[in-house]
Every structure is written in structure tokens, then in C-alpha cells.
N, CA, C and O atoms as a GROMACS GRO file, in nm:
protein
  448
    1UNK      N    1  -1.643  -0.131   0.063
    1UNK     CA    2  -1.589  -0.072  -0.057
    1UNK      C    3  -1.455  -0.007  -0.026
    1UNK      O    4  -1.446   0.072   0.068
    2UNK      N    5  -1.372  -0.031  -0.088
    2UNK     CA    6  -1.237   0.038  -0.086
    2UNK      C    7  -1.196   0.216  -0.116
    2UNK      O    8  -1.228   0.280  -0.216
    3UNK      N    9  -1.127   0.261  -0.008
    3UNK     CA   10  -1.158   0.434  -0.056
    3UNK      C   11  -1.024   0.405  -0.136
    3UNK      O   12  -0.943   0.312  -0.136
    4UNK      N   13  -1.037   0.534  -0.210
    4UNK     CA   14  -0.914   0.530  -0.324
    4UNK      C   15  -0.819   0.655  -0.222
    4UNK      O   16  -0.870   0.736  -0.144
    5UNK      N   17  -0.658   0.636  -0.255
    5UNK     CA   18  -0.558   0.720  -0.167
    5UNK      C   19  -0.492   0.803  -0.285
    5UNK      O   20  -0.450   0.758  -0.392
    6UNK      N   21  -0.494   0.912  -0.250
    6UNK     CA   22  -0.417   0.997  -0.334
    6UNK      C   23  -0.266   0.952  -0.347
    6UNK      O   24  -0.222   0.890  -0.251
    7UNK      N   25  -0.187   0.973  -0.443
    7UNK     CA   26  -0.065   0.995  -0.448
    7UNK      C   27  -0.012   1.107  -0.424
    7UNK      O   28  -0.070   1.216  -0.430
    8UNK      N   29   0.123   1.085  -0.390
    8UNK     CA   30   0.178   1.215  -0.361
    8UNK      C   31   0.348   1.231  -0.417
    8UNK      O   32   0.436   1.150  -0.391
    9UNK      N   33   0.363   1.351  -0.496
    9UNK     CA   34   0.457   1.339  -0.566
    9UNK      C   35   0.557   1.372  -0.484
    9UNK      O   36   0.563   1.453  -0.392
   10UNK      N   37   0.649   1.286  -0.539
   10UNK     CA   38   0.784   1.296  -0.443
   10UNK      C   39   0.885   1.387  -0.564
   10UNK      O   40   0.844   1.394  -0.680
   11UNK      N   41   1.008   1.449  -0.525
   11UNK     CA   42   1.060   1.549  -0.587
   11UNK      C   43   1.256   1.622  -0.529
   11UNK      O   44   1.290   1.635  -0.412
   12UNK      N   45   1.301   1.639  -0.593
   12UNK     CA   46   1.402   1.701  -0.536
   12UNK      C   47   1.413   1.781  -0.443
   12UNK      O   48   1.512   1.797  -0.372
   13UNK      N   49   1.264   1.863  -0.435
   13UNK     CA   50   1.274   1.986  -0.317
   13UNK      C   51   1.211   1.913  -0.188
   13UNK      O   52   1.193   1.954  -0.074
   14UNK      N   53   1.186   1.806  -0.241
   14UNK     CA   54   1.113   1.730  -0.114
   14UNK      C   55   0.950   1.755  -0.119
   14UNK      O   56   0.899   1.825  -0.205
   15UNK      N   57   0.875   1.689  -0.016
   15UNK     CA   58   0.760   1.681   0.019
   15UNK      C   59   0.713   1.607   0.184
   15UNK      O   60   0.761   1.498   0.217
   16UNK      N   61   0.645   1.661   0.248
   16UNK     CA   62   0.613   1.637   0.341
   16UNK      C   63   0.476   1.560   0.332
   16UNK      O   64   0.380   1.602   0.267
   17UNK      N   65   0.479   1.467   0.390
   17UNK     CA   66   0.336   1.346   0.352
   17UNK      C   67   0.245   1.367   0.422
   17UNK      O   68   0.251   1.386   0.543
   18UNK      N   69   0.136   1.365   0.345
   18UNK     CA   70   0.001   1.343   0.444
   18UNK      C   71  -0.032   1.198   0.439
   18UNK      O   72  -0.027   1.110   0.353
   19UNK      N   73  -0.077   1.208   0.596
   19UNK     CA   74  -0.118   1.023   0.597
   19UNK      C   75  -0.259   1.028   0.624
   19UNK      O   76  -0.337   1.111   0.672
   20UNK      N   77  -0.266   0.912   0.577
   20UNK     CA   78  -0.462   0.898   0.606
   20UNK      C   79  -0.440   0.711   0.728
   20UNK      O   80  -0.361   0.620   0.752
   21UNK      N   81  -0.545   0.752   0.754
   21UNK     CA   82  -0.587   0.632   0.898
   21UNK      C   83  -0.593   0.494   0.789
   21UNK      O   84  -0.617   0.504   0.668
   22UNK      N   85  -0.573   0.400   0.841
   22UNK     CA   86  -0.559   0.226   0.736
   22UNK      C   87  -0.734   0.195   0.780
   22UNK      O   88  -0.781   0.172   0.892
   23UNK      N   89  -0.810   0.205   0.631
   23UNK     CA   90  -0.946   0.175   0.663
   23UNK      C   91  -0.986   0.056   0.655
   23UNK      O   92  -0.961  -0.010   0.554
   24UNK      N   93  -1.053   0.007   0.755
   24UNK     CA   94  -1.138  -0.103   0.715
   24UNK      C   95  -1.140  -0.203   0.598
   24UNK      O   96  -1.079  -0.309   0.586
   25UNK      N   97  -1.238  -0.132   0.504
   25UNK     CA   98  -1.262  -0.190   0.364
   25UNK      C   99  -1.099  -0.217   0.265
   25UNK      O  100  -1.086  -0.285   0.163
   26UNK      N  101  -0.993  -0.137   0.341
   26UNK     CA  102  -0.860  -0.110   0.250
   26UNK      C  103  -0.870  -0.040   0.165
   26UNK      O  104  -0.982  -0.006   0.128
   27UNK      N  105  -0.745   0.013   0.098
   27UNK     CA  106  -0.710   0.124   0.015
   27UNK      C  107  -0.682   0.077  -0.144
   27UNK      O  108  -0.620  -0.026  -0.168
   28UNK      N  109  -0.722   0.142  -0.222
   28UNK     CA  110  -0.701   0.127  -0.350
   28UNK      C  111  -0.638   0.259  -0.406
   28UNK      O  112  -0.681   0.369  -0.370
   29UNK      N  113  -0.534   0.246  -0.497
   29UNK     CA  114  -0.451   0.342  -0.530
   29UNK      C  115  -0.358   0.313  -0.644
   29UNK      O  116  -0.276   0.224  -0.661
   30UNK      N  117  -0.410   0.454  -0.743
   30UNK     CA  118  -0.323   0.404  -0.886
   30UNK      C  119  -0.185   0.324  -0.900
   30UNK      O  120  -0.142   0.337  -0.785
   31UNK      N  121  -0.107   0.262  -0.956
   31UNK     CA  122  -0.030   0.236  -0.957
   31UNK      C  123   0.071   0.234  -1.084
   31UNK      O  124   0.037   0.166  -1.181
   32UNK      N  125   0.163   0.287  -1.088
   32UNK     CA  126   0.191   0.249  -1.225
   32UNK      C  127   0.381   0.171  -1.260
   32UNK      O  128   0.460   0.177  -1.354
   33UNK      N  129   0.382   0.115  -1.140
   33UNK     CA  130   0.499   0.109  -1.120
   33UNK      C  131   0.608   0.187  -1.052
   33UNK      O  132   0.708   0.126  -1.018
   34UNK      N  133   0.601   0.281  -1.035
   34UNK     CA  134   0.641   0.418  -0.967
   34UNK      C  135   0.616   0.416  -0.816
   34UNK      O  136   0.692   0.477  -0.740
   35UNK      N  137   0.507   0.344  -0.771
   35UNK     CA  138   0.449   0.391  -0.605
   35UNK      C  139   0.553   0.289  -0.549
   35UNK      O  140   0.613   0.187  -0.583
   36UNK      N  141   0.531   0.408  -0.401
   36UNK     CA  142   0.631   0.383  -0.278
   36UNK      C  143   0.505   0.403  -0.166
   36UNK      O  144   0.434   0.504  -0.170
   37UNK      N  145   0.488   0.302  -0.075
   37UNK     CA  146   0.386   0.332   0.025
   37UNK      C  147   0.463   0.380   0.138
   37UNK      O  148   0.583   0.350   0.144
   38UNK      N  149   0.415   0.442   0.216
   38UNK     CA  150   0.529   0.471   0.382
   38UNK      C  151   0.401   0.451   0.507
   38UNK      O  152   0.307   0.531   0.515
   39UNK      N  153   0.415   0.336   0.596
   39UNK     CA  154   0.324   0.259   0.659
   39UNK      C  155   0.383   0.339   0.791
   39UNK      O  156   0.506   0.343   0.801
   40UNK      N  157   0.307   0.401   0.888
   40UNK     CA  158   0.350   0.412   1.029
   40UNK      C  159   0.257   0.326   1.142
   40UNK      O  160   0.140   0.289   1.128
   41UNK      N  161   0.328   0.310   1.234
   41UNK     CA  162   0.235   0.227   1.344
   41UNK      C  163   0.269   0.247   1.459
   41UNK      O  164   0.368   0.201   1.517
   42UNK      N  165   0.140   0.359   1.521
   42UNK     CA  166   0.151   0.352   1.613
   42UNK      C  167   0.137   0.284   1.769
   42UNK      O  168   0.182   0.298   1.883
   43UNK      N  169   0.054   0.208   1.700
   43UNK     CA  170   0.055   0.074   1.805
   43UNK      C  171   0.145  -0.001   1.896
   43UNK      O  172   0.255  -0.035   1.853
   44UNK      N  173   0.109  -0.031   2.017
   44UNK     CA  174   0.259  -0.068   2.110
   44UNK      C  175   0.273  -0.251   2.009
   44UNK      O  176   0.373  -0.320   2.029
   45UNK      N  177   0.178  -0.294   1.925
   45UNK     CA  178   0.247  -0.408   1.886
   45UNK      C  179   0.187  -0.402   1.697
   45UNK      O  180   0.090  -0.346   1.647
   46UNK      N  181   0.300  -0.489   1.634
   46UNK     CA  182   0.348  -0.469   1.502
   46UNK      C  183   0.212  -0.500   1.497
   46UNK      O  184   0.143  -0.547   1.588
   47UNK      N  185   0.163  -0.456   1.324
   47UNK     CA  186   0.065  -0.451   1.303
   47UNK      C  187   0.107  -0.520   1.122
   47UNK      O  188   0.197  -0.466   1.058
   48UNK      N  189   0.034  -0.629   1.071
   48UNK     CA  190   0.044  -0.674   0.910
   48UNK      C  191  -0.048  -0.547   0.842
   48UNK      O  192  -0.135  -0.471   0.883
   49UNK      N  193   0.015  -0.569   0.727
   49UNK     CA  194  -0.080  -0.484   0.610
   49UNK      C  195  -0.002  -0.647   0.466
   49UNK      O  196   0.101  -0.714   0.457
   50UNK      N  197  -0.158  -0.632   0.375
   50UNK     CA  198  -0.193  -0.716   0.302
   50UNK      C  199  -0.156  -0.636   0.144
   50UNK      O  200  -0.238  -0.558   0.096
   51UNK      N  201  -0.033  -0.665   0.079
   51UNK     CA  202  -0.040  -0.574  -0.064
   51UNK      C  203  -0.099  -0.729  -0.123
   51UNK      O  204  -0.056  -0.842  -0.101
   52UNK      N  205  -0.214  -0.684  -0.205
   52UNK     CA  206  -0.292  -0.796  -0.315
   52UNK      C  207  -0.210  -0.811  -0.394
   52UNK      O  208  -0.127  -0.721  -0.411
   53UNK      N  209  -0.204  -0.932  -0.472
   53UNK     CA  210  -0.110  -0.917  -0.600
   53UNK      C  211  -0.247  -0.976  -0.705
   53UNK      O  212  -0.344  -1.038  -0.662
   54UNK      N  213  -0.228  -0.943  -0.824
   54UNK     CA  214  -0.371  -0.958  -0.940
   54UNK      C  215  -0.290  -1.061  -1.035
   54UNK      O  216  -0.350  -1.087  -1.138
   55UNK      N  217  -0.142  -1.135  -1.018
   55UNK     CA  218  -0.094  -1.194  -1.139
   55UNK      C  219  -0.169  -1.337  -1.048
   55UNK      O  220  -0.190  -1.376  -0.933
   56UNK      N  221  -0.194  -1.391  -1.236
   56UNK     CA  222  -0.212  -1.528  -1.177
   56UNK      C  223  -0.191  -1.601  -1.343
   56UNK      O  224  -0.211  -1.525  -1.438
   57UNK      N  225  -0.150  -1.750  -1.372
   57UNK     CA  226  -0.114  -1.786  -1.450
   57UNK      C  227  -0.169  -1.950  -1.460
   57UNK      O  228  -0.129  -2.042  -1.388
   58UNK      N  229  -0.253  -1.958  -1.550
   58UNK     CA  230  -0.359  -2.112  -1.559
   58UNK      C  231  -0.423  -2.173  -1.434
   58UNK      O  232  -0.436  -2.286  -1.387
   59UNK      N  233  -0.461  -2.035  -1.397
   59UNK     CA  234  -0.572  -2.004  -1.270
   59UNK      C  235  -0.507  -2.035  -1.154
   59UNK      O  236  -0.574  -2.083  -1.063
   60UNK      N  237  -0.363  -2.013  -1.133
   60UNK     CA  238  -0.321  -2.004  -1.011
   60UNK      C  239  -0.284  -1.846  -1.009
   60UNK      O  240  -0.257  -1.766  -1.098
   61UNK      N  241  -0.295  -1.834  -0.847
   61UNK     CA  242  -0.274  -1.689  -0.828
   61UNK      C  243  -0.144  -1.704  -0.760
   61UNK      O  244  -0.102  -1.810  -0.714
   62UNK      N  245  -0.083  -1.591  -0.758
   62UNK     CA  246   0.037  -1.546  -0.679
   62UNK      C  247   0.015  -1.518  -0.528
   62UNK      O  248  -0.084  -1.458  -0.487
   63UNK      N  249   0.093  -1.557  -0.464
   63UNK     CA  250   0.058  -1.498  -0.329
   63UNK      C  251   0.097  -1.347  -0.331
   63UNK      O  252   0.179  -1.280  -0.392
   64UNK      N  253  -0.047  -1.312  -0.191
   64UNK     CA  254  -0.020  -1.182  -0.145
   64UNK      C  255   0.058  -1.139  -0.089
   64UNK      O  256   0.059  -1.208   0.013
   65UNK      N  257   0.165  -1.038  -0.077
   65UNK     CA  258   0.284  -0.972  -0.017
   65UNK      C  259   0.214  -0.942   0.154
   65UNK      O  260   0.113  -0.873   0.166
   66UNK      N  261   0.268  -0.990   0.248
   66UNK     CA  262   0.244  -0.943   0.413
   66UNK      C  263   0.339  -0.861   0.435
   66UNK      O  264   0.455  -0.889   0.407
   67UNK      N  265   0.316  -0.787   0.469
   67UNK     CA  266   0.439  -0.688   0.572
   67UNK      C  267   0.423  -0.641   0.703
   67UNK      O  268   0.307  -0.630   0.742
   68UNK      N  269   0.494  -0.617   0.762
   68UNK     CA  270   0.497  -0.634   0.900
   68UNK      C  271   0.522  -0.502   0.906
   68UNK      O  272   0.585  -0.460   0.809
   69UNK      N  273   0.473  -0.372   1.041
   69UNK     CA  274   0.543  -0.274   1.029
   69UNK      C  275   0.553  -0.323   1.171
   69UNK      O  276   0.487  -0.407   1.232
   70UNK      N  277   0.659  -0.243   1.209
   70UNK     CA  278   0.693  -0.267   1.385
   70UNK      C  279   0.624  -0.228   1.471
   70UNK      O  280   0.545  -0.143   1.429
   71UNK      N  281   0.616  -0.249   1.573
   71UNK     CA  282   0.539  -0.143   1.705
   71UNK      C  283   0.596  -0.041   1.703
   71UNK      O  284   0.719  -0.049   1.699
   72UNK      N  285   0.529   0.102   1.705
   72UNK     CA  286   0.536   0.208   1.701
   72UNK      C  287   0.685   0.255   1.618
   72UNK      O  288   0.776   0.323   1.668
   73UNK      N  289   0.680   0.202   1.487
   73UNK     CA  290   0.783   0.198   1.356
   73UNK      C  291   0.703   0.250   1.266
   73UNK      O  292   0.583   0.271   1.284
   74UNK      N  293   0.781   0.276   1.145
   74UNK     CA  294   0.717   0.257   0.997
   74UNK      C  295   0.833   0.186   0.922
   74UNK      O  296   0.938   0.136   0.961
   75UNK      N  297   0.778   0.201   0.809
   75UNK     CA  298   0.796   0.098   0.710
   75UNK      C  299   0.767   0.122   0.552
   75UNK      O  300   0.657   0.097   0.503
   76UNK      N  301   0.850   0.161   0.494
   76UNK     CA  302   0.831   0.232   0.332
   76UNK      C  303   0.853   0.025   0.250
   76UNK      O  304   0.905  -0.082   0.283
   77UNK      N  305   0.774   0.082   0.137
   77UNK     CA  306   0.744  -0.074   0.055
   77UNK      C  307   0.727  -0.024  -0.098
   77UNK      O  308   0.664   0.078  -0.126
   78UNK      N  309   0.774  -0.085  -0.168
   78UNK     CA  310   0.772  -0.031  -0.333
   78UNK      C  311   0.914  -0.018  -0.357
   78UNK      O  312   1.004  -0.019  -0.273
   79UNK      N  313   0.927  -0.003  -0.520
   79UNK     CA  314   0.811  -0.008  -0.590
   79UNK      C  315   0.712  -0.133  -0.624
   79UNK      O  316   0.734  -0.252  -0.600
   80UNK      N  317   0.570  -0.062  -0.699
   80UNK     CA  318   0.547  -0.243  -0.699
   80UNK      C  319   0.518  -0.274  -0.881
   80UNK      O  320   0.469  -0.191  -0.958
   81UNK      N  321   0.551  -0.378  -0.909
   81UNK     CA  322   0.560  -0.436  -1.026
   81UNK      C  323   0.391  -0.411  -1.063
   81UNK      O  324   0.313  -0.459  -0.981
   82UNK      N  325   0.333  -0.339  -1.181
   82UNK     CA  326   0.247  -0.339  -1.201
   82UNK      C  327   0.200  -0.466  -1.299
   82UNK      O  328   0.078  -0.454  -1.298
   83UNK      N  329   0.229  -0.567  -1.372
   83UNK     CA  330   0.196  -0.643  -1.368
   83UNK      C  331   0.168  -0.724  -1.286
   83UNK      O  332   0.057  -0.774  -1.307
   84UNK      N  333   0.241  -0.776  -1.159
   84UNK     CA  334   0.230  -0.856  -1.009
   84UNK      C  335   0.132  -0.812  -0.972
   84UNK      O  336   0.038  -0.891  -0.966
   85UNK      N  337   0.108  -0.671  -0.932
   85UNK     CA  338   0.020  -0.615  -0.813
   85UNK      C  339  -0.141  -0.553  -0.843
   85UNK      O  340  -0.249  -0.557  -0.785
   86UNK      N  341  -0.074  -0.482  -0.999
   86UNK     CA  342  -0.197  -0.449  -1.031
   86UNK      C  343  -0.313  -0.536  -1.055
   86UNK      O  344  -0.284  -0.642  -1.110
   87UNK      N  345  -0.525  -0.504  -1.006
   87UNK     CA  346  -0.544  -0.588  -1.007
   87UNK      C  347  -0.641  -0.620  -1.140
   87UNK      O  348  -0.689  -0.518  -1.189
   88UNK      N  349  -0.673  -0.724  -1.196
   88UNK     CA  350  -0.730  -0.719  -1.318
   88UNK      C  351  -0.860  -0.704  -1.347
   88UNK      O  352  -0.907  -0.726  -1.458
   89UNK      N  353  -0.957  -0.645  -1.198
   89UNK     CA  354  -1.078  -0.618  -1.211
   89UNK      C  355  -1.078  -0.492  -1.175
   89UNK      O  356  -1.188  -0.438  -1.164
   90UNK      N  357  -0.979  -0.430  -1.153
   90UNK     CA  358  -0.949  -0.236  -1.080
   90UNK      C  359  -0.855  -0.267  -1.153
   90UNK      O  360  -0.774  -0.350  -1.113
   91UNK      N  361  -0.840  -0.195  -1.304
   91UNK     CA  362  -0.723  -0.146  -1.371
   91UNK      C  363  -0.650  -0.128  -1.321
   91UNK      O  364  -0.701  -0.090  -1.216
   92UNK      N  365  -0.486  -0.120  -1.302
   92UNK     CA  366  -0.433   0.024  -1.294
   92UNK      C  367  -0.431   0.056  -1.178
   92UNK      O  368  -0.415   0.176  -1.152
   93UNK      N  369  -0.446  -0.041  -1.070
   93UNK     CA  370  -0.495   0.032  -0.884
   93UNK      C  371  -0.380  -0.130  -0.844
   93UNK      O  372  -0.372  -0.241  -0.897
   94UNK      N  373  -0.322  -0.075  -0.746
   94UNK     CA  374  -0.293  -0.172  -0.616
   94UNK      C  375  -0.373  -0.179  -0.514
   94UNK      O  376  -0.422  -0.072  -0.476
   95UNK      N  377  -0.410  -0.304  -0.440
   95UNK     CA  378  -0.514  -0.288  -0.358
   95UNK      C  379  -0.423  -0.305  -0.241
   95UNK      O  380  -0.324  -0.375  -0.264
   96UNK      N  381  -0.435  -0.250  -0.109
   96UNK     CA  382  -0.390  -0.242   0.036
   96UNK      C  383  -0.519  -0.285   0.152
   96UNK      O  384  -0.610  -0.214   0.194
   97UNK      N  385  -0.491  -0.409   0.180
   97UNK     CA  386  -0.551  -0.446   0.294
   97UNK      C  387  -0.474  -0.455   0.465
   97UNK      O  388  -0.358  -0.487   0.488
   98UNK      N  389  -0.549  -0.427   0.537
   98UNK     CA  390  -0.518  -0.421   0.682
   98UNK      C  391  -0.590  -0.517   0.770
   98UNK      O  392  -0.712  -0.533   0.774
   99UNK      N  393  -0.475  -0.594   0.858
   99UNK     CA  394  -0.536  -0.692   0.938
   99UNK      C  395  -0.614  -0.636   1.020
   99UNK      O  396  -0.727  -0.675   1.049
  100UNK      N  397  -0.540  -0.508   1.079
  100UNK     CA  398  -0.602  -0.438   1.223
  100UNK      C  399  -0.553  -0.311   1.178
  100UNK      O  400  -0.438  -0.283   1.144
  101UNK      N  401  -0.663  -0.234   1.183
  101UNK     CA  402  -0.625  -0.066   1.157
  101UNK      C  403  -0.562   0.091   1.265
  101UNK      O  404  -0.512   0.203   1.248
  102UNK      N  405  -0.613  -0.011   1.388
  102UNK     CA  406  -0.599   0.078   1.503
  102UNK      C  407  -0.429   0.111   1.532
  102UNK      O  408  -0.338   0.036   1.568
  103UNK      N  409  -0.431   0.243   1.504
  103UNK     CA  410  -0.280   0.307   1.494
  103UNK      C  411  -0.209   0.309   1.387
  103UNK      O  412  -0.095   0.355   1.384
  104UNK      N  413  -0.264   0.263   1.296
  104UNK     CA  414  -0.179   0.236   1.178
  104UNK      C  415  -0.245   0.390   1.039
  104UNK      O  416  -0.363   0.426   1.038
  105UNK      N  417  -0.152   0.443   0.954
  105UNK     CA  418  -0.151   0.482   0.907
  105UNK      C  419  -0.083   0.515   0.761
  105UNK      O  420   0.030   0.491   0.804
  106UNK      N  421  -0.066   0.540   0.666
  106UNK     CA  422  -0.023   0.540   0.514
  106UNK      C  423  -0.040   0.656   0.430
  106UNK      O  424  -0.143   0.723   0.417
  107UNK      N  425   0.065   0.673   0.379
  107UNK     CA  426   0.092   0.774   0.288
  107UNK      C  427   0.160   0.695   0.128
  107UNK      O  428   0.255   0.617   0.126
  108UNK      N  429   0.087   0.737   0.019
  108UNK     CA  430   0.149   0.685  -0.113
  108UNK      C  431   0.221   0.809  -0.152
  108UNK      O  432   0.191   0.928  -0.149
  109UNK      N  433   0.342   0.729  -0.198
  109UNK     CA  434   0.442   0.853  -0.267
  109UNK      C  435   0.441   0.805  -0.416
  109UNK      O  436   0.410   0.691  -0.450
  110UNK      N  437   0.489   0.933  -0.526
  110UNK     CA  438   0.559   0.876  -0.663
  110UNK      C  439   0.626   0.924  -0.645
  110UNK      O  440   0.646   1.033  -0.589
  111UNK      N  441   0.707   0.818  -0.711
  111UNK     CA  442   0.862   0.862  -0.721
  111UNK      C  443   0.842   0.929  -0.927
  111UNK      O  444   0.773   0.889  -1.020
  112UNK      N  445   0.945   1.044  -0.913
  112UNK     CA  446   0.934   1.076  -1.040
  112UNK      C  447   0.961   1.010  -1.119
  112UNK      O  448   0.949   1.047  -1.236
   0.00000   0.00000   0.00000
């Protein structure tokens, strides 16, 4: 089952992110067009993360977005098109999958 990730508002005075560990099952997290993910990895080698995309059109689907974060890099991604990403059985949520979780970590921002 997918844990759901808080957002975190981003702002003129700034904000300092909390990250949570890249789980297993993957992350589900509102979306509304607005989100910015920020991927770190600490791992000595790059690690994929899986953004789902939910558009699909006379039963073809869109491919899923891969991203690569670097060895011991991060990697900010967004915004994401909530039609594209959002998925059509989780309203309103982007789903985040991880190939390999070990070292890897994520923080969702909104942008105002």
C-alpha cells in the first residue's frame, strides 16, 4: 500500500524540508499542479525513481516519467501536469515509485 507524503509549502521566507526515506510500496501525494519533488541520493550509485502518469487515450497509456538522481546528488522534478500524472483511481494524488530505496530520500514542495 502506498504511504501518502505531506506537502510542504514553499514561500518567500523560505522553508527548510523534511525528507522522508523512498518506501517500498511508493509514495502517493496530492497534486494539483503546483508540486515540486526534491529527490536526494545518497547512494555511491544513481538510483531511478518512477513518476506514474494516469493519462491514457482509447486505452493507450502514456508512458511513465524515469528519473535518474545521481550518486550521492539530488534532483528537484515538477511541476507535474495534473491531467498527465494525476491518477484516475487516486483522485487528485501523483503516484512515486522507487526502483531501489536504499539511500534515497524525498521531500514534496508547493510552490505558491
Amino acid at each position: 500500500m502506498r504511504v501518502s507524503l505531506a506537502r510542504q509549502q514553499l514561500s518567500d521566507v523560505g522553508v527548510t524540508p523534511t525528507y522522508v526515506g523512498a518506501e517500498p510500496d511508493g509514495h502517493r501525494v496530492p497534486n494539483d499542479g503546483r508540486l515540486v519533488i526534491h529527490l536526494l541520493n545518497a547512494a555511491e550509485e544513481p538510483r531511478e525513481v518512477v513518476v506514474r502518469t494516469g493519462y491514457s487515450r482509447s486505452g493507450l497509456k502514456l508512458a511513465d516519467r524515469i528519473l535518474t538522481v545521481p550518486a550521492g546528488g539530488d534532483l528537484f522534478a515538477g511541476p507535474f501536469d495534473p491531467e498527465t500524472y494525476n491518477q484516475r483511481d487516486d483522485q487528485n494524488h501523483l503516484h512515486i515509485d522507487y526502483i531501489e530505496v536504499e539511500g534515497l530520500a524525498v521531500a514534496a514542495l508547493q510552490m505558491p
